[in-house]
PyMOL Python script that loads the backbone (N, CA, C, O; Angstrom):
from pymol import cmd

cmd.read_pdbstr("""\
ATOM      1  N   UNK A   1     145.042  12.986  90.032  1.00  0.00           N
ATOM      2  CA  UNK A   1     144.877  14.365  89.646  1.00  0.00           C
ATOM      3  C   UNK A   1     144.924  15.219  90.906  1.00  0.00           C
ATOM      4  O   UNK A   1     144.116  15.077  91.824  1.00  0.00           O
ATOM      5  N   UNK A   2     145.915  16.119  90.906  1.00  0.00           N
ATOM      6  CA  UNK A   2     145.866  17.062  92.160  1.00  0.00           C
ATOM      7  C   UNK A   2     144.691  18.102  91.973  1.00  0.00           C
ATOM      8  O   UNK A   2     144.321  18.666  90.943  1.00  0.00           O
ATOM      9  N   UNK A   3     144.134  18.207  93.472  1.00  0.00           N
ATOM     10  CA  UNK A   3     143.269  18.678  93.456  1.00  0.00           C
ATOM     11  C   UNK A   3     143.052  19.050  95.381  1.00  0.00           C
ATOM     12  O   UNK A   3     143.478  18.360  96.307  1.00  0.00           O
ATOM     13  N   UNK A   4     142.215  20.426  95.469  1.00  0.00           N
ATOM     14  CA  UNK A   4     142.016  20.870  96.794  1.00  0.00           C
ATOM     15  C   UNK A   4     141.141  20.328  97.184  1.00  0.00           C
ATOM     16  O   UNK A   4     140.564  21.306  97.660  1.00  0.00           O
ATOM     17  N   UNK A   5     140.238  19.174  97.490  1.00  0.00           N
ATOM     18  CA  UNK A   5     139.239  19.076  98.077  1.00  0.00           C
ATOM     19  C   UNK A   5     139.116  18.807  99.336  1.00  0.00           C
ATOM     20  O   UNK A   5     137.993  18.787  99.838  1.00  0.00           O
ATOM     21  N   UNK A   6     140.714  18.443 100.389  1.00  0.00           N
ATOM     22  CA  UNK A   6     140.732  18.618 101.746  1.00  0.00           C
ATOM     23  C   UNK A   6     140.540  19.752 102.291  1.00  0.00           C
ATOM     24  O   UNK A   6     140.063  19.940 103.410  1.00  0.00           O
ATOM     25  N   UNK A   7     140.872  20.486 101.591  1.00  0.00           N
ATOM     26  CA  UNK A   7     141.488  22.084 102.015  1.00  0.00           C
ATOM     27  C   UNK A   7     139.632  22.625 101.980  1.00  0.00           C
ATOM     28  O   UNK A   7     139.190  23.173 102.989  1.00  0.00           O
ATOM     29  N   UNK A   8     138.549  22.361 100.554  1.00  0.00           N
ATOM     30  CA  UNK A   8     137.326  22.989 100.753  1.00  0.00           C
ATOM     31  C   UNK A   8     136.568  21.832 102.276  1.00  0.00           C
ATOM     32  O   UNK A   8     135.664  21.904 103.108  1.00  0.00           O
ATOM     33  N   UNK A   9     137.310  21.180 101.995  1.00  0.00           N
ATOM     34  CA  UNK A   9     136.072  19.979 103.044  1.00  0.00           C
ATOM     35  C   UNK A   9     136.108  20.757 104.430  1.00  0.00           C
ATOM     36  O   UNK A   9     135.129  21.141 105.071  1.00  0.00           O
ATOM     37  N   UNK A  10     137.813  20.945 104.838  1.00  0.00           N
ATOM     38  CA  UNK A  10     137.978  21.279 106.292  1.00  0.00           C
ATOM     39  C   UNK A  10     137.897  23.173 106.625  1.00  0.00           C
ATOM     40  O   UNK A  10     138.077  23.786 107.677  1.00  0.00           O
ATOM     41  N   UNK A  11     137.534  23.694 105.163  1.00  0.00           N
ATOM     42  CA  UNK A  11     137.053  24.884 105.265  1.00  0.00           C
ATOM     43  C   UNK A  11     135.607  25.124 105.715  1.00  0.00           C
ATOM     44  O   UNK A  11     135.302  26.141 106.338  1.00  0.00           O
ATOM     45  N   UNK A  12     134.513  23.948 105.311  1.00  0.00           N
ATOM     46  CA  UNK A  12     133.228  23.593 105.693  1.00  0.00           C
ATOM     47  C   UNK A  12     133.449  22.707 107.043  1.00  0.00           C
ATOM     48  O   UNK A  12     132.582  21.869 107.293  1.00  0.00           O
ATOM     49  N   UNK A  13     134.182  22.796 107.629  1.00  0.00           N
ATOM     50  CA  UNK A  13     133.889  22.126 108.980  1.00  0.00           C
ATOM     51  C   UNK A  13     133.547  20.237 108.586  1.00  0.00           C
ATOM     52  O   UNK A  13     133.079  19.480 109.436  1.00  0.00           O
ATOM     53  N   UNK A  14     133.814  19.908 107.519  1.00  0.00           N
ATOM     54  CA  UNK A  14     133.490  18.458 107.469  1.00  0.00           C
ATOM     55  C   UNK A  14     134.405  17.810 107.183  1.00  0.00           C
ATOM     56  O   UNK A  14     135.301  17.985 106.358  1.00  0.00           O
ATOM     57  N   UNK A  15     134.051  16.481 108.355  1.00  0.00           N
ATOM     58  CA  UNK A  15     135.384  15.341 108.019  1.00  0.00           C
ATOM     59  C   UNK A  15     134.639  14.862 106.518  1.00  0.00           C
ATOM     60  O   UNK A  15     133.872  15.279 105.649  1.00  0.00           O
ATOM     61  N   UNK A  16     135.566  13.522 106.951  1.00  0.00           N
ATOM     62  CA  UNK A  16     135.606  12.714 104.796  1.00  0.00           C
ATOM     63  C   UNK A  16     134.153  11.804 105.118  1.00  0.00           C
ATOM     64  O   UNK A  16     133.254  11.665 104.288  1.00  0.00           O
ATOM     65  N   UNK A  17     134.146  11.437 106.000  1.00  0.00           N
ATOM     66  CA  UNK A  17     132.297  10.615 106.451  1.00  0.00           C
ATOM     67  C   UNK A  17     131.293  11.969 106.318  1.00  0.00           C
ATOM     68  O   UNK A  17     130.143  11.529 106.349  1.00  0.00           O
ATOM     69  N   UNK A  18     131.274  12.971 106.225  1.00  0.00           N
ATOM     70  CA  UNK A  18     130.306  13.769 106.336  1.00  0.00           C
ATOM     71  C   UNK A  18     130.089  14.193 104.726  1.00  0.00           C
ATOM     72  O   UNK A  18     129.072  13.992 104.062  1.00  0.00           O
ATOM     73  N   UNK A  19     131.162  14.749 104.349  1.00  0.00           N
ATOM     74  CA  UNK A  19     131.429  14.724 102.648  1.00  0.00           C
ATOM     75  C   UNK A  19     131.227  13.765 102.268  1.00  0.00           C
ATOM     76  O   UNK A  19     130.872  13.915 101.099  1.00  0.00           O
ATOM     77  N   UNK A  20     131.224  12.567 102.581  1.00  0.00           N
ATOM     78  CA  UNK A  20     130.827  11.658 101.431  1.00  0.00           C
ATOM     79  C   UNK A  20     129.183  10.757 101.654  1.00  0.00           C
ATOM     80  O   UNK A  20     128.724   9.846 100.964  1.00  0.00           O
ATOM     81  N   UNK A  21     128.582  11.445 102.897  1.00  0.00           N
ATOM     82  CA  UNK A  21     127.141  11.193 103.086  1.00  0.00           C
ATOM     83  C   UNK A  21     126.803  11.979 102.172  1.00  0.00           C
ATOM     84  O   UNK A  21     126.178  11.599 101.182  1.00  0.00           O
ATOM     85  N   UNK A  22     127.267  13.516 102.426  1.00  0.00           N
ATOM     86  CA  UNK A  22     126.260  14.538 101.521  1.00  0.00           C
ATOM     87  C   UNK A  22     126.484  13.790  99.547  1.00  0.00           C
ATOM     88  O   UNK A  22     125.652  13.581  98.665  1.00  0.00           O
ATOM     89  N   UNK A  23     127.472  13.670  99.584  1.00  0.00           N
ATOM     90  CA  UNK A  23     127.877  13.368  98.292  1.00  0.00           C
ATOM     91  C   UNK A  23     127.426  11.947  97.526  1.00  0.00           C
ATOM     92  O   UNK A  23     127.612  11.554  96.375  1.00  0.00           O
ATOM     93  N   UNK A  24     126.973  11.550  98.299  1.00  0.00           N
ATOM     94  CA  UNK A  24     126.150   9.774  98.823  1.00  0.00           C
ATOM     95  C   UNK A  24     127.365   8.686  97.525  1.00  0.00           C
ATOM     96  O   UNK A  24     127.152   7.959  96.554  1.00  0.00           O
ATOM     97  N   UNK A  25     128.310   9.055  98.101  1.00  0.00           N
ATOM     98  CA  UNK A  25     130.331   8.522  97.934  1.00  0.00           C
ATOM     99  C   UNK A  25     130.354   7.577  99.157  1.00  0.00           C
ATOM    100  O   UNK A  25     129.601   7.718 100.121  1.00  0.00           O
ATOM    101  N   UNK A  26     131.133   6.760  99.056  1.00  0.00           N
ATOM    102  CA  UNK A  26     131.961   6.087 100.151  1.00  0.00           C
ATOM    103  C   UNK A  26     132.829   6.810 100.499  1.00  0.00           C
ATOM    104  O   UNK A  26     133.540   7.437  99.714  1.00  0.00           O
ATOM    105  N   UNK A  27     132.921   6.846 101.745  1.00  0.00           N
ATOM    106  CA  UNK A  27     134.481   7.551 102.791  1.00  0.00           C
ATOM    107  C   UNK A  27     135.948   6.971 102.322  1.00  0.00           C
ATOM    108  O   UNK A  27     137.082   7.346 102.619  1.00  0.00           O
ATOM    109  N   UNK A  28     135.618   6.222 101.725  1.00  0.00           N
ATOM    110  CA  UNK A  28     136.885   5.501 100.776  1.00  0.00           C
ATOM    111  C   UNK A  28     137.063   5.946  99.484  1.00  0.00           C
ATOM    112  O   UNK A  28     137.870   5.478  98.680  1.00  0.00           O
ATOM    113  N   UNK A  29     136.276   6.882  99.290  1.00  0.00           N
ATOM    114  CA  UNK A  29     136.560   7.370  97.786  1.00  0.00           C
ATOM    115  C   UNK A  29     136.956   8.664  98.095  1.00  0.00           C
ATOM    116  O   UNK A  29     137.711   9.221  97.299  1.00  0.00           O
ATOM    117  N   UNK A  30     136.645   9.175  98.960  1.00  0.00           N
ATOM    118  CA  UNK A  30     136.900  10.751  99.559  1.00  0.00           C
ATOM    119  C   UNK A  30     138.182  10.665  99.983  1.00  0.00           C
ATOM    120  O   UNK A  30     139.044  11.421  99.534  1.00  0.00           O
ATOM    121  N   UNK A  31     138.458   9.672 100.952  1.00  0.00           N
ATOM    122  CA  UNK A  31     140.047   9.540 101.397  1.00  0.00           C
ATOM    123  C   UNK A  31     140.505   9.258  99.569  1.00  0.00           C
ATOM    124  O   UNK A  31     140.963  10.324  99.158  1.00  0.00           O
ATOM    125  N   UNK A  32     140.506   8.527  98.798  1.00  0.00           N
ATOM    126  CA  UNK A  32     141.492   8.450  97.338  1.00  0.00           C
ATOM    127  C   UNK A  32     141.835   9.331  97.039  1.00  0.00           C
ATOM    128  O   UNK A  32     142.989   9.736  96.900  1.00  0.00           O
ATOM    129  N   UNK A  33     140.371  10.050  96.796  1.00  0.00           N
ATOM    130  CA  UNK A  33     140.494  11.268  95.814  1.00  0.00           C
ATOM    131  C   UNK A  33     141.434  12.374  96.636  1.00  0.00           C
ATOM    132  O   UNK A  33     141.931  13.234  95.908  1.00  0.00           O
ATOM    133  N   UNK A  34     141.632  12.431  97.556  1.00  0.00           N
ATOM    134  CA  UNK A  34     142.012  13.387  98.748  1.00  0.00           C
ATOM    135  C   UNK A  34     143.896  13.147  98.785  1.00  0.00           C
ATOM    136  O   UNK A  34     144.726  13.999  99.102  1.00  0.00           O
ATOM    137  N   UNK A  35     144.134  11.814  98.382  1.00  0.00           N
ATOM    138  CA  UNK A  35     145.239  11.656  98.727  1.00  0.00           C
ATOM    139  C   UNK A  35     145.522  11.363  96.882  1.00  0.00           C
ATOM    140  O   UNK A  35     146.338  10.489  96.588  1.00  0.00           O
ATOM    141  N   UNK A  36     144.986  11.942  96.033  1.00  0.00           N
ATOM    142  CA  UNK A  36     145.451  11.642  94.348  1.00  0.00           C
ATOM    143  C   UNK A  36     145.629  10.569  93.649  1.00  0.00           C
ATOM    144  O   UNK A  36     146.102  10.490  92.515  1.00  0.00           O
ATOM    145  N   UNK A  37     145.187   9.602  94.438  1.00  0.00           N
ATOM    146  CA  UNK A  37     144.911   8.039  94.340  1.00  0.00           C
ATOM    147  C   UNK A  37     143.978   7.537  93.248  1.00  0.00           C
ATOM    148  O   UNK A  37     144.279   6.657  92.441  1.00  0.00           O
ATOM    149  N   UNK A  38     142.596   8.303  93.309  1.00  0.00           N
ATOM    150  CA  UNK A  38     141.436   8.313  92.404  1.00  0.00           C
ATOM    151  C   UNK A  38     141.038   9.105  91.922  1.00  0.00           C
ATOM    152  O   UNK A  38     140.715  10.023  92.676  1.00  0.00           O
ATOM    153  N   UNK A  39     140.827   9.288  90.692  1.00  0.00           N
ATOM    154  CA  UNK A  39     139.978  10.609  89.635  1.00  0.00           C
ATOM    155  C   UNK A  39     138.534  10.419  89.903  1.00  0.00           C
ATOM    156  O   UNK A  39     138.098   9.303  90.184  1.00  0.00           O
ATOM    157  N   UNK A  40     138.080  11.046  89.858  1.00  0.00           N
ATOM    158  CA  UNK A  40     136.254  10.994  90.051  1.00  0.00           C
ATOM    159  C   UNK A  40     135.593  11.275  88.435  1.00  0.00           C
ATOM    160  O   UNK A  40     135.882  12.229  87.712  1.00  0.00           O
ATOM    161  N   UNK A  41     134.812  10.366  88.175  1.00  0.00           N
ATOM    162  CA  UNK A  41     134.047  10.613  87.190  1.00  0.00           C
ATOM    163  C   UNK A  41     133.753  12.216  86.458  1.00  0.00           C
ATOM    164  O   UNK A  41     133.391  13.188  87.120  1.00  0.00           O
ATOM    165  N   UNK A  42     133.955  12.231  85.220  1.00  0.00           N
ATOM    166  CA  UNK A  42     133.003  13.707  85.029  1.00  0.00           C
ATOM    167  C   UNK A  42     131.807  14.398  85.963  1.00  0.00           C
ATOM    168  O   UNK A  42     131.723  15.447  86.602  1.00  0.00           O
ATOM    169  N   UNK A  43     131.088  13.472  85.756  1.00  0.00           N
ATOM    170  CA  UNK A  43     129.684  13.927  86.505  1.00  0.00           C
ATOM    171  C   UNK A  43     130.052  13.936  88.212  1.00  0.00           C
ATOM    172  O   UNK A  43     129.660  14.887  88.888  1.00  0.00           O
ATOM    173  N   UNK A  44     130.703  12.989  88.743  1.00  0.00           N
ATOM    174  CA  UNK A  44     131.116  13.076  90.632  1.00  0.00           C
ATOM    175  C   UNK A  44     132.146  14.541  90.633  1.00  0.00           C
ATOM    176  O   UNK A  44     132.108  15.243  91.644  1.00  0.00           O
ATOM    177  N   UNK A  45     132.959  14.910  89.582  1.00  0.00           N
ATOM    178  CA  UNK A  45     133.308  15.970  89.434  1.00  0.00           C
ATOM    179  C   UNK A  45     132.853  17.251  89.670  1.00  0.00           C
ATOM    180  O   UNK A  45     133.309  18.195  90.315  1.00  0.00           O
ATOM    181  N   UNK A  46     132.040  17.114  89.131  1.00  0.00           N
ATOM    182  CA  UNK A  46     130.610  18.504  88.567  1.00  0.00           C
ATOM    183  C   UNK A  46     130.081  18.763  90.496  1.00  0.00           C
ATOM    184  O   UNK A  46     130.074  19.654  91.345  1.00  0.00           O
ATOM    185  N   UNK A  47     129.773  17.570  90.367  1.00  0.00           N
ATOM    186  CA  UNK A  47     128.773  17.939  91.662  1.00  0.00           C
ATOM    187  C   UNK A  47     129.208  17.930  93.021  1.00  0.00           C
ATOM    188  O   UNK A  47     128.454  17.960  93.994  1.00  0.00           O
ATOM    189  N   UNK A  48     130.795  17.875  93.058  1.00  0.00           N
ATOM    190  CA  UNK A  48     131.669  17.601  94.115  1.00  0.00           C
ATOM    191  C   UNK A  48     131.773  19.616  93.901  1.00  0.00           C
ATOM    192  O   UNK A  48     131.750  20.378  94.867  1.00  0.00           O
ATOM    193  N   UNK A  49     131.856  19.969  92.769  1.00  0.00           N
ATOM    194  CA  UNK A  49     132.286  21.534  92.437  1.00  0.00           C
ATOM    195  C   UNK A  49     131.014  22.396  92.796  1.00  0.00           C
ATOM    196  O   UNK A  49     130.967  23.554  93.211  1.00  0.00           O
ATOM    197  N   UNK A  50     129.829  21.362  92.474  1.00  0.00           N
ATOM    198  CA  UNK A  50     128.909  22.500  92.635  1.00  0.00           C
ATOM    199  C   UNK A  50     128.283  22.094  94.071  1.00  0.00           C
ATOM    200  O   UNK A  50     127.276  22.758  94.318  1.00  0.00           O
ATOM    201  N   UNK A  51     128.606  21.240  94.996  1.00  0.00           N
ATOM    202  CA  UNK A  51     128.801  21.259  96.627  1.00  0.00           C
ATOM    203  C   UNK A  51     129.092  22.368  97.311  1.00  0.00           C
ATOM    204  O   UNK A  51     128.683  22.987  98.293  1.00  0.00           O
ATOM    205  N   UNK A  52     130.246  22.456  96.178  1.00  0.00           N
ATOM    206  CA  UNK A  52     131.527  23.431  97.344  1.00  0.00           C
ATOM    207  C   UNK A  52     131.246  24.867  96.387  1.00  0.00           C
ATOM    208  O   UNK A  52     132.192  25.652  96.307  1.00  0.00           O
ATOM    209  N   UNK A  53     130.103  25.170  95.749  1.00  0.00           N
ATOM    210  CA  UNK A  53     130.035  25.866  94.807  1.00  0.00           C
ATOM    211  C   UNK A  53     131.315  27.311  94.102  1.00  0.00           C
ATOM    212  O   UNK A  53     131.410  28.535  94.183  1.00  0.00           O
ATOM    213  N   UNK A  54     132.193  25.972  93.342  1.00  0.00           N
ATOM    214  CA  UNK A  54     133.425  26.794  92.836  1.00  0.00           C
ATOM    215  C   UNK A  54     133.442  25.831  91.297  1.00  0.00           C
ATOM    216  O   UNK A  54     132.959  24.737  91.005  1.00  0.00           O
ATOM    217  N   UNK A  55     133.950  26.473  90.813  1.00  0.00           N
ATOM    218  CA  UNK A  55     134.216  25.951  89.560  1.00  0.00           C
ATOM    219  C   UNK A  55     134.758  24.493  89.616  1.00  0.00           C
ATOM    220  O   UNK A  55     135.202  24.126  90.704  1.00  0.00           O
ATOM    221  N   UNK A  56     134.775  23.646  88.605  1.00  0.00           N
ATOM    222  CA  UNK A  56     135.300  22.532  88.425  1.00  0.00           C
ATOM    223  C   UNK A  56     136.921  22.697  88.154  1.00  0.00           C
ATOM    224  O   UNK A  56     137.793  21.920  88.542  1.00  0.00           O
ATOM    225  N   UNK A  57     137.084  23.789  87.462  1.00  0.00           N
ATOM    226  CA  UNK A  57     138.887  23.987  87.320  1.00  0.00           C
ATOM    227  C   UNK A  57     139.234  24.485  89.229  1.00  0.00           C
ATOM    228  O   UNK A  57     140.347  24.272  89.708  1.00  0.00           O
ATOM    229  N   UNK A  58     138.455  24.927  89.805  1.00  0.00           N
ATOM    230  CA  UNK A  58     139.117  25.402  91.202  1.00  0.00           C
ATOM    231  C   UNK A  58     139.485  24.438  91.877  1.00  0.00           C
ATOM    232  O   UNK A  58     140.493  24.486  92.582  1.00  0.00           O
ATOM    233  N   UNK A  59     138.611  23.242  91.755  1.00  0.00           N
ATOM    234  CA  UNK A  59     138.690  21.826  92.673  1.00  0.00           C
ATOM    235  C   UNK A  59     139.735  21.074  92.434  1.00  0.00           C
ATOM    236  O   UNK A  59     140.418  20.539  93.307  1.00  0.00           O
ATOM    237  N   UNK A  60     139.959  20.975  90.905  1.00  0.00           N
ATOM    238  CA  UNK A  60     140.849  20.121  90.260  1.00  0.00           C
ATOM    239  C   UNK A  60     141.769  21.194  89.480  1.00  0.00           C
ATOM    240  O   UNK A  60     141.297  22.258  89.079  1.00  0.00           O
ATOM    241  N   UNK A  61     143.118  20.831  89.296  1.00  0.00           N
ATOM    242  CA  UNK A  61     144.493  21.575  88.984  1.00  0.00           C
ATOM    243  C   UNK A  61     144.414  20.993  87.868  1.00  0.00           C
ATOM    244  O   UNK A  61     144.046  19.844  88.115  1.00  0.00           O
ATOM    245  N   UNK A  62     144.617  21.193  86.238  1.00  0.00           N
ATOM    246  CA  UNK A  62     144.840  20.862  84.968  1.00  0.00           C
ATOM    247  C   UNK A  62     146.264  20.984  84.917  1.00  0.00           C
ATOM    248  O   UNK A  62     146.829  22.055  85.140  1.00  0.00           O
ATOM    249  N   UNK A  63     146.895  19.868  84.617  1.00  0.00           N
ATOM    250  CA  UNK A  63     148.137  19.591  84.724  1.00  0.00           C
ATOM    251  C   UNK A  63     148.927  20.344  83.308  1.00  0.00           C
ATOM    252  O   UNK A  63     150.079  20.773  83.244  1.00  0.00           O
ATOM    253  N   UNK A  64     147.837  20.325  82.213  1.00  0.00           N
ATOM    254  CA  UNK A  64     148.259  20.791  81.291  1.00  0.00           C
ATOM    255  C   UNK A  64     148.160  22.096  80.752  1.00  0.00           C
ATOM    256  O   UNK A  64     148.346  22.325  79.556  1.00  0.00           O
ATOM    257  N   UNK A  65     147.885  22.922  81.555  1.00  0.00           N
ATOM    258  CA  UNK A  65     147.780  24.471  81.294  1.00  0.00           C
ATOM    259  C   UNK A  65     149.212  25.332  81.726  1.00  0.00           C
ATOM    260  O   UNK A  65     149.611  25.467  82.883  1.00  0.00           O
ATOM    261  N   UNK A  66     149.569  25.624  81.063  1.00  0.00           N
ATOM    262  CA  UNK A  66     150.906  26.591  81.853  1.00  0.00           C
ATOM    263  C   UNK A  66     150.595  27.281  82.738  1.00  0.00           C
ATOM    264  O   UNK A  66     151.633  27.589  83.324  1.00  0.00           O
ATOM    265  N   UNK A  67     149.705  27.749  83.230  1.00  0.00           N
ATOM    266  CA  UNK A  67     149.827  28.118  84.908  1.00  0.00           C
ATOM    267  C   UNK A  67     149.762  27.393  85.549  1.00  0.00           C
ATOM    268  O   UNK A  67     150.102  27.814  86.655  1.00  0.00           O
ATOM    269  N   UNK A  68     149.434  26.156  85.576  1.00  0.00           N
ATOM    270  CA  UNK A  68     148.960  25.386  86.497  1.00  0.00           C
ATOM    271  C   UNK A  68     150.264  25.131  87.602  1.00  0.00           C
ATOM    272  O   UNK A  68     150.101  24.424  88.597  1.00  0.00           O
TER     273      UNK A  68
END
""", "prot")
cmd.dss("prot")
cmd.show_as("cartoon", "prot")
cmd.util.cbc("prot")
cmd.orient("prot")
């Protein structure tokens, strides 16, 4: 699933080990998700959005909406 979460991480000044302490994730799930490799759970979703406090549609691109 495409999605910005390099772009909010390195807007907060944090590498993928720092995001994924706060997020208490493996640095291996941050690199997946980062490179569209891995979807994150509903709930790792939510709270990856409310980290970076933006909506859950801002983080993640819905493939199926015509704007998208």
């Amino acid at each position: 699933m495409k999605n910005c979460l390099r772009d909010l991480r390195k807007a907060r000044g944090l590498n993928q080990a720092d995001l994924a302490d706060r997020l208490e994730i493996s640095r291996q799930t941050i690199i997946a998700i980062e490179a569209d490799k891995y979807d994150p759970s509903l709930p790792m979703a939510y709270r990856m959005a409310a980290f970076f406090d933006v909506p859950v549609e801002a983080l993640f691109f819905n493939p199926w909406r015509a704007d998208a």
